[in-house]
ZAZA-546210 format. One record per residue (C-alpha): residue number from 1; x, z, y. Coordinates in pm, whole numbers, padded with zeros to 5 digits. Layout:
! residues N
   resi        u        w        v
    NUM        X        Z        Y
...
! end
This chain:
! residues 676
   resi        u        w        v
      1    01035    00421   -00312
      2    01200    00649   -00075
      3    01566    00565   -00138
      4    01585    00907    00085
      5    01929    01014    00197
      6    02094    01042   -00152
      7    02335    00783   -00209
      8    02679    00544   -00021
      9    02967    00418   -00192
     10    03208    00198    00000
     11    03493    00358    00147
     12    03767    00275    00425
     13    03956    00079    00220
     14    03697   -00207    00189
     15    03675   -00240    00593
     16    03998   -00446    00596
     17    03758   -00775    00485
     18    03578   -00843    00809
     19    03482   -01234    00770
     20    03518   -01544    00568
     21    03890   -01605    00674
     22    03974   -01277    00544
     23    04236   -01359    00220
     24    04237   -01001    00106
     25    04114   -00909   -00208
     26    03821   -00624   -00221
     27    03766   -00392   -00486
     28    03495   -00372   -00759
     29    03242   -00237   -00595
     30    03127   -00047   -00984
     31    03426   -00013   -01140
     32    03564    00113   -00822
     33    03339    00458   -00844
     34    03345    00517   -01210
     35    03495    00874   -01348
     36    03648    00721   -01682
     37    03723    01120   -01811
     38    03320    01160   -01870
     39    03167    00953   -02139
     40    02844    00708   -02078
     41    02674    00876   -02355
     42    02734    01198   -02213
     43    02654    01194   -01854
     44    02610    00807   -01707
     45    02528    00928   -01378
     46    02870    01108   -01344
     47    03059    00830   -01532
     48    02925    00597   -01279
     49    02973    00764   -01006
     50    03185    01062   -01031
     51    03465    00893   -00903
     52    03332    00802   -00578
     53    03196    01171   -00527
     54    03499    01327   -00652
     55    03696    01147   -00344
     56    03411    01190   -00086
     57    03292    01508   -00013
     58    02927    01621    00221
     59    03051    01584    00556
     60    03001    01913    00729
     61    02655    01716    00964
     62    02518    01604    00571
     63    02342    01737    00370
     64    02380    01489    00113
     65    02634    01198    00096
     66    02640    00866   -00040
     67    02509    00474   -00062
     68    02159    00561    00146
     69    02428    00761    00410
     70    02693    00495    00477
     71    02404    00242    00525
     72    02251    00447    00770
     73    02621    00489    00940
     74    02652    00110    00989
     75    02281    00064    01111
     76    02340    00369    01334
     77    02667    00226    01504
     78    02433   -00144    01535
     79    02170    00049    01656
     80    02423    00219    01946
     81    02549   -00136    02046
     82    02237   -00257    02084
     83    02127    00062    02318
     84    02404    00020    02506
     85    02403   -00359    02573
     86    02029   -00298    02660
     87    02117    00009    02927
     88    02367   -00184    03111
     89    02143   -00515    03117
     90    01900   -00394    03432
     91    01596   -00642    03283
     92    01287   -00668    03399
     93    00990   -00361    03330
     94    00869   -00408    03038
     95    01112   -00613    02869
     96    01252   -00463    02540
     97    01614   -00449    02669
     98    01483   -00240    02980
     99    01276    00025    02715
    100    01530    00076    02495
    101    01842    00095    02760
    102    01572    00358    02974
    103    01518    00562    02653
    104    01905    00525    02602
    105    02014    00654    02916
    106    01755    00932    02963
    107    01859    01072    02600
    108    02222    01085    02664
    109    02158    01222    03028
    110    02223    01626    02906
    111    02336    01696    03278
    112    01964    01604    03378
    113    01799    01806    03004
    114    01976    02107    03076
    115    01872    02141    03474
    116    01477    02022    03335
    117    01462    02319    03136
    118    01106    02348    03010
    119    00940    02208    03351
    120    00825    01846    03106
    121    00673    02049    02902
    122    00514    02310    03199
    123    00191    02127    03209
    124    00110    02149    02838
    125    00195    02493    02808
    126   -00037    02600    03075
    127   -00278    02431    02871
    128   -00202    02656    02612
    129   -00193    02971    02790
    130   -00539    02922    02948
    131   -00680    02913    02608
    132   -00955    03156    02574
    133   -01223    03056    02290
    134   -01224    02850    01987
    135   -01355    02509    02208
    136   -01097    02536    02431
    137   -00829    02552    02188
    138   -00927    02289    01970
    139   -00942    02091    02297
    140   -00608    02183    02383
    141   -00476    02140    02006
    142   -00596    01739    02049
    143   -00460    01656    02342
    144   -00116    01857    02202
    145   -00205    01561    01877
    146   -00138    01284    02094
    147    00157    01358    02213
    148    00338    01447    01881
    149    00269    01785    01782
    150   -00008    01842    01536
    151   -00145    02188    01429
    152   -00465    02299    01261
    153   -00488    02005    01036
    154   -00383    01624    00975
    155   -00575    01353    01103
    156   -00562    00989    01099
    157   -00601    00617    01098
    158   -00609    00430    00775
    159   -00754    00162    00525
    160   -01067    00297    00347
    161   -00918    00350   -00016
    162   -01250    00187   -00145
    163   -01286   -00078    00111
    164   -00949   -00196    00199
    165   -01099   -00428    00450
    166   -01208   -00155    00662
    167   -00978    00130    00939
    168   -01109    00488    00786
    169   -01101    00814    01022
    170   -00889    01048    00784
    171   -00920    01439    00779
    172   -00673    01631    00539
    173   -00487    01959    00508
    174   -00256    02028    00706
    175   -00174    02291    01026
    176    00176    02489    00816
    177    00493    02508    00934
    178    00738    02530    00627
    179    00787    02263    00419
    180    00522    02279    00134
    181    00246    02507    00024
    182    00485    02695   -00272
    183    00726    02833   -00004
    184    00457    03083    00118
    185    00425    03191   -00232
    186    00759    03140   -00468
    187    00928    03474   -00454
    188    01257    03406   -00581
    189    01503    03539   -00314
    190    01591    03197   -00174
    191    01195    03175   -00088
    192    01167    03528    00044
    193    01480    03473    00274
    194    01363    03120    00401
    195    01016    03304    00496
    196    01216    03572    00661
    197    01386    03337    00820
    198    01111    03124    00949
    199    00927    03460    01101
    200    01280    03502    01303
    201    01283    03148    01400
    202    00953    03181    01575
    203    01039    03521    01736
    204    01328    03345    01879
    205    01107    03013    02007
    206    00870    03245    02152
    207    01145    03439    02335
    208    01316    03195    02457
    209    00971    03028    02581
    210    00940    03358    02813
    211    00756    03608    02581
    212    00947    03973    02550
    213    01051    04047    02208
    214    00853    04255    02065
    215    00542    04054    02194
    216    00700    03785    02039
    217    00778    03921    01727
    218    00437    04048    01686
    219    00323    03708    01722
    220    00561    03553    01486
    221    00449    03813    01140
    222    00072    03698    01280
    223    00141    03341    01274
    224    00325    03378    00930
    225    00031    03538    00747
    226   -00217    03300    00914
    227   -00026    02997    00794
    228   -00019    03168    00440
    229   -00375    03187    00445
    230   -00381    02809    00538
    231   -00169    02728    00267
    232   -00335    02897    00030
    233   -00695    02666    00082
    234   -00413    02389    00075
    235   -00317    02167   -00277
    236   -00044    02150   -00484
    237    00132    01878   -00427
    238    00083    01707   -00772
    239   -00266    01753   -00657
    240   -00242    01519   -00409
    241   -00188    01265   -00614
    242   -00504    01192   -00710
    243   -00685    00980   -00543
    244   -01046    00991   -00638
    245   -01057    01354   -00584
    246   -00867    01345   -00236
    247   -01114    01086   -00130
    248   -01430    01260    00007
    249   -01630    01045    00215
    250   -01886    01212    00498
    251   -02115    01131    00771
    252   -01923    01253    01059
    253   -02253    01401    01205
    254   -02230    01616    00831
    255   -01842    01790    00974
    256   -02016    02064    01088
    257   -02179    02141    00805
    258   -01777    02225    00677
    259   -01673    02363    00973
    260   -01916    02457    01253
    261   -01681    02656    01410
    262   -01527    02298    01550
    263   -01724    02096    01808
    264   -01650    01730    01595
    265   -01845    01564    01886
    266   -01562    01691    02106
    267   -01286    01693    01926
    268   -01311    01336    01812
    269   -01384    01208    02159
    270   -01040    01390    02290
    271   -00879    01253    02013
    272   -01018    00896    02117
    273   -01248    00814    01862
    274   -01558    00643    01977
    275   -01884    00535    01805
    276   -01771    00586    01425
    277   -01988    00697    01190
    278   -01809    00852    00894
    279   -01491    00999    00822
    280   -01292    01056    00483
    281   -01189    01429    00400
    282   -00913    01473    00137
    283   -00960    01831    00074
    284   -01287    01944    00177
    285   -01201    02309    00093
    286   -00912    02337    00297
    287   -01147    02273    00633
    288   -01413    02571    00458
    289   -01095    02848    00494
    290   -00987    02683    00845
    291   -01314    02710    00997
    292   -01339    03090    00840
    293   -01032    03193    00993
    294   -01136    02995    01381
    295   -01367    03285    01349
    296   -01165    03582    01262
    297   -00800    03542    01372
    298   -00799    03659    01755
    299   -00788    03368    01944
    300   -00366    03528    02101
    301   -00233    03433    01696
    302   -00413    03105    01792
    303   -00239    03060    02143
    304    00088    03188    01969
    305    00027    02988    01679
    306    00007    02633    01913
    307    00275    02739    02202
    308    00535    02807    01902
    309    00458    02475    01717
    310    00445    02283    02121
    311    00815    02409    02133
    312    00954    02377    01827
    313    00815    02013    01759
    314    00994    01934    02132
    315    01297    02096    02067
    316    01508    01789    02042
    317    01401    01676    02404
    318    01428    02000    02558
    319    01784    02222    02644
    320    02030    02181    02386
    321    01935    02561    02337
    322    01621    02504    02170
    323    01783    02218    01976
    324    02054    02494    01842
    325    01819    02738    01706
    326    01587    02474    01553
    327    01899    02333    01352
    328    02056    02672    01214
    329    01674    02756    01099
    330    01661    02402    00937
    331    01993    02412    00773
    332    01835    02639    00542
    333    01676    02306    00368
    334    01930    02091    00434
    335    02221    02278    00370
    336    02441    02076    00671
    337    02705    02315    00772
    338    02712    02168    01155
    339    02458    01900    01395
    340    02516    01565    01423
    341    02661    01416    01699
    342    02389    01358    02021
    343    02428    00969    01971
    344    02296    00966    01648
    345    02044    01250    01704
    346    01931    01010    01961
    347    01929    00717    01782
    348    01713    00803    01531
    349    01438    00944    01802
    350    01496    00596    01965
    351    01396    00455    01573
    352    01060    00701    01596
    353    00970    00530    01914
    354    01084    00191    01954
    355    01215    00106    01586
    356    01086   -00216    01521
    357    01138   -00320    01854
    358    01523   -00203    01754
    359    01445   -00437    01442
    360    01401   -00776    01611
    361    01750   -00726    01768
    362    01890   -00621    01455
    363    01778   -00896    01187
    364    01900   -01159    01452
    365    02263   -01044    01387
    366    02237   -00893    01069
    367    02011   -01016    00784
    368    02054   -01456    00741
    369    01788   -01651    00572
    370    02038   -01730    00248
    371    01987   -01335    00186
    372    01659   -01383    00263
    373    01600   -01703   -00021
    374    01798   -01486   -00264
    375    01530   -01180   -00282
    376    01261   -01394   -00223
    377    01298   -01547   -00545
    378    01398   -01240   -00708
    379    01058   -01135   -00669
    380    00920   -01394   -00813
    381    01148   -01334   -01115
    382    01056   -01028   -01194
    383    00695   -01033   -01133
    384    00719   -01311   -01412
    385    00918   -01051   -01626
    386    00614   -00810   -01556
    387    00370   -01079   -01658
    388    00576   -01159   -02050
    389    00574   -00768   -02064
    390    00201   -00717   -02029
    391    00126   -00987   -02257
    392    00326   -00838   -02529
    393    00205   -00502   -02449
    394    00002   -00331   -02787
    395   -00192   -00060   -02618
    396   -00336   -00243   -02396
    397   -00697   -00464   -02446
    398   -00706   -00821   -02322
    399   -00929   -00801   -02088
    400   -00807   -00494   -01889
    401   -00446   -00746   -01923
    402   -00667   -01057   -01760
    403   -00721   -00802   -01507
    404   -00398   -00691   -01442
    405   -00235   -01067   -01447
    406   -00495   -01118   -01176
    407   -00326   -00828   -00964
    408    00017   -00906   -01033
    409   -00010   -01262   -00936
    410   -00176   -01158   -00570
    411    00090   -00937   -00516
    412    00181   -00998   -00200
    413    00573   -00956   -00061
    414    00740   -00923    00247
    415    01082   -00936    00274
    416    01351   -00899    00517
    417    01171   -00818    00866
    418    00808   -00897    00985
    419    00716   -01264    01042
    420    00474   -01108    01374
    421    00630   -00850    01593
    422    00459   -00568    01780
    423    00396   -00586    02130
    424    00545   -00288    02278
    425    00514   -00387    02655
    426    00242   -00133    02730
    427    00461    00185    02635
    428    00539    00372    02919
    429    00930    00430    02911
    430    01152    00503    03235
    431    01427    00712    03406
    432    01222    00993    03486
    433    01312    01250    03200
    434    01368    01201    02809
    435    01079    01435    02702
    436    00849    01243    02928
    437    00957    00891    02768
    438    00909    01078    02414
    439    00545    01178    02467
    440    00461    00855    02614
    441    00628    00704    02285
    442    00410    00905    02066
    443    00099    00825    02280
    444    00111    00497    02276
    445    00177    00528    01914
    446   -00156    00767    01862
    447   -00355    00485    02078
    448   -00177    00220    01868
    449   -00338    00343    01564
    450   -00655    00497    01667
    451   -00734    00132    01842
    452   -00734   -00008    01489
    453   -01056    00186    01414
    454   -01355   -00115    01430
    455   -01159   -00425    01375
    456   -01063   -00580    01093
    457   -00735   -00473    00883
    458   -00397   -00638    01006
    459   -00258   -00713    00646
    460    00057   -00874    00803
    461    00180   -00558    00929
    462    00507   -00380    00831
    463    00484    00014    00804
    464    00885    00019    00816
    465    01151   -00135    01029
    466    01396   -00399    00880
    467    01719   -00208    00949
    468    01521    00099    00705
    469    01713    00223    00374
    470    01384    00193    00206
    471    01092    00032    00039
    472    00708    00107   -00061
    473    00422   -00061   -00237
    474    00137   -00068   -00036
    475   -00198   -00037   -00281
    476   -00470   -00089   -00022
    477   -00319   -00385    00084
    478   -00142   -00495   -00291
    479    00167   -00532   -00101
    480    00550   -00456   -00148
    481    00756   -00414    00155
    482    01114   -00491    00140
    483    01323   -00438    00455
    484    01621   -00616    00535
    485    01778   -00258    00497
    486    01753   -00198    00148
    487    01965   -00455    00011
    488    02278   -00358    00210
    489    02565   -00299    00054
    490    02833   -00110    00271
    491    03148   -00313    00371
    492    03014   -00666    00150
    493    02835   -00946    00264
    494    02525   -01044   -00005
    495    02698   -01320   -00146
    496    02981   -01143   -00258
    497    02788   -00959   -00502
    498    02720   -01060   -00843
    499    02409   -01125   -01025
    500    02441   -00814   -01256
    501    02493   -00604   -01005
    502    02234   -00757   -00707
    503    01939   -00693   -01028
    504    02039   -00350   -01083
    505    02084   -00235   -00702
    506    01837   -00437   -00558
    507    01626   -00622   -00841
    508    01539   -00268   -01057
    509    01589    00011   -00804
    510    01387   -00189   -00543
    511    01224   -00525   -00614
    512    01099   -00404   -01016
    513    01052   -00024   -00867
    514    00790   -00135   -00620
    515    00572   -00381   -00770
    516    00553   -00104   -01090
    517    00399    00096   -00862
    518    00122   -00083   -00869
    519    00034    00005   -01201
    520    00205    00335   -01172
    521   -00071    00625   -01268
    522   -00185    00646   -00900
    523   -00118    00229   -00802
    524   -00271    00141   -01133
    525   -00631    00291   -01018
    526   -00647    00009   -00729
    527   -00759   -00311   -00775
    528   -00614   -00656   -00675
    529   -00784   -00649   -00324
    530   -00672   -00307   -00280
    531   -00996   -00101   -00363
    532   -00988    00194   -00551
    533   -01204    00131   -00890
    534   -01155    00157   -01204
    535   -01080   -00192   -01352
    536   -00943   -00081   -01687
    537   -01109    00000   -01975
    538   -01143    00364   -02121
    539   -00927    00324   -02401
    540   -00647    00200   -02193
    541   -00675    00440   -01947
    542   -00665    00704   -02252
    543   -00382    00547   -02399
    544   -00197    00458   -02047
    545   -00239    00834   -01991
    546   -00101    00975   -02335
    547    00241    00756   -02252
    548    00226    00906   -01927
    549    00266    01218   -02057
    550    00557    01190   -02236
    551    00695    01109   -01934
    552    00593    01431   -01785
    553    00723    01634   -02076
    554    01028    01480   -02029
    555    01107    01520   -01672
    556    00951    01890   -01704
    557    01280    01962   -01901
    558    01506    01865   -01671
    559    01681    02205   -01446
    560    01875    02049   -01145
    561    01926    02393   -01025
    562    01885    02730   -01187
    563    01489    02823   -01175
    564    01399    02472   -00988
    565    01259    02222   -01251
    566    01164    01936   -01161
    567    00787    01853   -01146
    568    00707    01585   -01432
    569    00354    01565   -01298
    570    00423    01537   -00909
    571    00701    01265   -00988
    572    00554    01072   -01249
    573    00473    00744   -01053
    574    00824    00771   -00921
    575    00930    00790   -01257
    576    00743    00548   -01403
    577    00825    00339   -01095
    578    01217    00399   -01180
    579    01178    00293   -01573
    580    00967   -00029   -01520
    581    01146   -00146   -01240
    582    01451   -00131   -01504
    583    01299   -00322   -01719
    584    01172   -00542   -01531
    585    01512   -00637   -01412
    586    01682   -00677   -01739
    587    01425   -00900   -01836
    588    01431   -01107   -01508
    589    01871   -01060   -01522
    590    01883   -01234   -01871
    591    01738   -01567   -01724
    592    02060   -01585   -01520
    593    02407   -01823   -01547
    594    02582   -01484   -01561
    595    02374   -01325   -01834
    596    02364   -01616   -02047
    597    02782   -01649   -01987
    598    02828   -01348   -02094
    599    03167   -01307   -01933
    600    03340   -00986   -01793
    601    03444   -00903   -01463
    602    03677   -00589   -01456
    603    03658   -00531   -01850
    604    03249   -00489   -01751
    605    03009   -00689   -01971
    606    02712   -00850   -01713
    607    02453   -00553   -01916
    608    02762   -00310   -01820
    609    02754   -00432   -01494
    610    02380   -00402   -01471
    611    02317   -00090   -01527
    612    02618    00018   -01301
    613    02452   -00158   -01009
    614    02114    00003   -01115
    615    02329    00363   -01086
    616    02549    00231   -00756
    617    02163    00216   -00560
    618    02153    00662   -00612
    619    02564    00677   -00602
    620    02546    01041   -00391
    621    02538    01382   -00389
    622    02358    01646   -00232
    623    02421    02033   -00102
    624    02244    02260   -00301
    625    01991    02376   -00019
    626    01855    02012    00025
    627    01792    01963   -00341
    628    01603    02320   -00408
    629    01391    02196   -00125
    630    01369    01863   -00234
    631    01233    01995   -00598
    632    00953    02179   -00404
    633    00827    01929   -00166
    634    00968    01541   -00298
    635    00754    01306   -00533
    636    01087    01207   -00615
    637    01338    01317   -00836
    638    01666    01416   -00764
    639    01890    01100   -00754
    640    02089    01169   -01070
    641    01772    01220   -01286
    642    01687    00840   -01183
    643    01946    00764   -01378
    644    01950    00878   -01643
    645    01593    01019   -01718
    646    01470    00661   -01727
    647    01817    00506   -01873
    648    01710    00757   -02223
    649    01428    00577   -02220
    650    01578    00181   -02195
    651    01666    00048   -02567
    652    01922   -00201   -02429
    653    02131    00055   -02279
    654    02169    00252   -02595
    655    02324   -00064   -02725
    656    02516   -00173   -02451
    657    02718    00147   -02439
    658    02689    00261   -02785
    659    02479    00549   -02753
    660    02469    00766   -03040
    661    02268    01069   -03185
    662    02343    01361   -03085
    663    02478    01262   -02756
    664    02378    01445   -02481
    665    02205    01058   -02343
    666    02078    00999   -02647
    667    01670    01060   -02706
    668    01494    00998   -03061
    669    01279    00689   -03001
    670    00980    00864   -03075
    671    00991    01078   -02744
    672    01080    00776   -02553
    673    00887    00657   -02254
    674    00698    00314   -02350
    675    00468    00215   -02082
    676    00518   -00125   -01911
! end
């Protein structure tokens, strides 16, 4: 779902009510944020919200403000009492109060950073600089994997798309450093300058690393044009999406029939892969260029190439110099006019190492079992409301829909935090240096996941921490994942919140958004036991398609920015995702005591209300640098065309606010989107 960092409402005003006992009366936490000048029918997104952003601008750290941001405040400021109780506790070795209050300590110890320098990293980079053939840097460039910074290509542990019940070794493209393939190829002169821009950035890595300057920036134009020639072998990223055609299965005695140039044998027993017999490739093309340019680009733009990305990927460990230049370069994507403060820099690292360890503190204070009931059967509602919709569906055979009941009922949910914790008590964290107690984090991670490889699939496991603003459907495993996070609501407690609201926010945007996925137009293509094969018969897939491209047409129209459209085809299951999961809700919100009362609360109807807590879950707004990236390189769609791209599509909002043709919301039902 990827509620990303779009979105907050709540403001100081509502931090008055701290507890029960607290007589004071809060405000309407939808009619609050509405900008009453703008018309439903013209803009909902602004009429919902344009009141809140009017009164909140980007703080200068942001690059986008709003719901997902003030969530990520609280949890931050949790997150810092937590660190701090565990630093000044002196526990035992091993303990979780001891890791976290060592990795505290050593991140907030600058004194000790700055007089470091670059002597953690010393070791690695005489790695580097002893390079002197292809073997020896692909040896160096796994070892530099383990610890966190990855070049060449991705590689990884997961479930075998076609055989959920089996840990795959995964081989895709990879080995660039800008965002996404298009930015070493758009030439508008936002592109050109963030390319220019990049090429400095590495000239002033490389400098700073010890390198004169013209050496350096040498090395930097080399790198550039060798990534470009990397990113051209590489797929759009609508291409991706597919995922028969990114699933190429291989002997792994066949890899060097792609790429001789790399000793697999080698490589794969430095990475710590042992006795494993095939491998999946994504993009076998990608590795065909790679291994052609092992061959041809002197192996100093390879040495360059590694000791720049070493660096840069470290930067937030090393001097607060490095971490400078890294964030004016980055600011070009995120648009954030200054850093954010060290503590919640470090926080988040902390959340990269230790999160869920983080987690089990956190739901013990923070996230009660009634909250817990109250989604828990809100799944259950709307994966009935899914079930009434596919039996009424008339595109759609009967027996591809005895199929699909069969997947929606095995469904499986988690909700709130993980019922089985991690065991974190072998990761190696101390008081000898931050950077050190970083690359031991991502080792143990790397040996974490690379152990899976041989035994059988943990299907209990959470992929995301419970204090996470976010959500995702799992389709190897059927799953949706619903942290304790994602149902927050800054400055309220749950059961303050009504039932038109809690199905909008959290029902559509969440619950109904994730379970869609699974029949989204890549979800759909998995089976109930999470294997990818085609259970649907050719007709419906043909006529599942043709709605799907409506959808595309649609969101192909829409121009966030001048010359950045977004990508119907790269964000259709998001899309899709967005409309059924508000369907789903309205069908599972008219079951309710509220619906059925039909009473108002601030002159709002409970449909009003709805669809205003449906807009409150993507109240935000974002600096124009973050959403021209975002258009190039996010499956999602800007937050505004959530709203009301799929909201043009609902016929119940039409009638609850009286949309009319010829109004700018309105859409002739034969162009609207009628999937599930």
């Amino acid at each position: 779902m990827q509620k990303m960092i779009i979105a907050t409402l709540i403001l100081l005003s509502f931090s008055a009510c701290k507890n029960k006992s607290d007589n004071s009366i809060k405000p309407d936490l939808v009619s609050i944020n509405l900008d009453t000048t703008i018309s439903p029918s013209q803009d909902f997104f602004e009429y919902a919200n344009g009141g809140w952003i009017k009164n909140n601008p980007i703080p200068a750290e942001q690059s986008s403000w709003g719901i997902a941001n003030l969530v990520i405040e609280e949890n931050m400021k949790r997150l810092r009492e937590i660190s701090d109780k565990a630093a000044a506790s002196n526990d035992k070795a091993g303990s979780s109060n001891q890791m976290i209050g060592d990795f505290w300590s050593t991140a907030m110890d600058t004194l000790k950073i700055e007089k470091e320098g670059l002597n953690p990293i010393k070791p690695l980079l005489e790695k580097i600089n002893a390079i002197k053939d292809v073997n020896s840097l692909v040896t160096t460039v796994a070892e530099l994997k383990k610890i966190g910074s990855s070049t060449l290509f991705d590689d990884g542990v997961g479930q075998d798309a076609k055989h959920s019940d089996v840990m795959a070794y995964q081989l895709s493209q990879g080995g660039i450093g800008l965002p996404e393939r298009e930015y070493y190829f758009k030439n508008d002169s936002t592109t050109i300058n963030i390319r220019n821009q990049y090429q400095h950035y590495i000239t002033t890595i490389l400098t700073m690393s010890g390198e004169n300057e013209e050496d350096a920036t040498t090395a930097a134009k080399n790198i550039l044009q060798l990534e470009t020639k990397l990113a051209t072998a590489s797929r759009k990223i609508e291409d991706l999406r597919d995922p028969y055609k990114n699933y190429n299965k291989m002997a792994i005695s066949d890899l060097g029939k792609m790429s001789c140039n790399i000793d697999w044998s080698n490589y794969l027993t430095n990475i710590g892969i042992k006795s494993k017999d095939s491998v999946i490739v994504g993009q076998p093309e990608f590795f065909t260029t790679l291994n052609a340019l092992l061959k041809s680009t002197p192996i100093a733009d390879w040495k360059s190439y590694v000791k720049f990305n070493l660096i840069s990927d470290m930067a937030a460990v090393l001097p607060d110099a490095y971490g400078k230049v890294s964030f004016n370069y980055n600011k070009l994507f995120s648009g954030a006019k200054e850093r954010r403060p060290r503590w919640k820099r470090m926080i988040q690292m902390e959340e990269d190492a230790m999160g869920e360890m983080l987690g089990q503190l956190y739901v013990k204070e923070f996230f009660n079992e009634t909250a817990k009931k109250r989604y828990t059967e809100m799944v259950d509602a709307i994966k009935d409301a899914l079930k009434d919709r596919i039996g009424k569906l008339t595109w759609m055979s009967d027996s591809t829909k005895e199929k699909a009941y069969v997947k929606l009922a095995t469904i499986k949910s988690k909700v709130g935090y993980p019922e089985k914790w991690k065991d974190f008590s072998s990761m190696k964290i101390g008081k000898e240096s931050m950077a050190k107690n970083y690359m031991n984090s991502r080792l143990w991670w790397h040996n974490y996941e690379y152990n899976k490889l041989g035994k059988p699939v943990d299907r209990d496991e959470w992929d995301m921490y419970p204090q996470t603003y976010n959500a995702y459907y799992n389709p190897s495993n059927n799953e949706i994942v619903l942290p304790a996070g994602i149902f927050t609501v800054p400055g309220y407690r749950d059961e303050e919140l009504d039932d038109a609201v809690v199905y909008g926010y959290g029902g559509a945007s969440t619950i109904g958004h994730e379970i869609t996925h699974g029949f989204d137009d890549e979800g759909r293509q998995f089976d109930e036991k999470g294997n990818l094969v085609s259970w649907w018969k050719k007709t419906d897939e043909e006529a599942f398609n043709k709605k799907s491209e409506v959808m595309v047409n649609q969101f192909n129209e829409f121009e966030p920015v001048k010359g950045y459209h977004i990508n119907g085809k790269a964000t259709l299951g998001e899309n899709i995702a967005d409309l059924g999961g508000i369907l789903l809700g309205i069908e599972a919100f008219k079951k309710t005591t509220q619906y059925k009362e039909d009473k108002k609360i601030s002159n709002l109807t409970p449909m009003q209300r709805y669809f205003l807590g449906y807009a409150l879950g993507w109240l935000g707004h974002t600096r124009e640098e973050q959403l021209k990236n975002r258009l190039m390189t996010d499956v999602h769609s800007p937050a505004k065309y959530r709203v009301n791209g799929p909201f043009a599509d609902v016929d119940e909002f039409y009638t609850t606010f009286n949309i009319k043709p010829g109004s700018p919301m309105y859409r002739a039902d034969s162009l609207r989107v009628r999937i599930w």
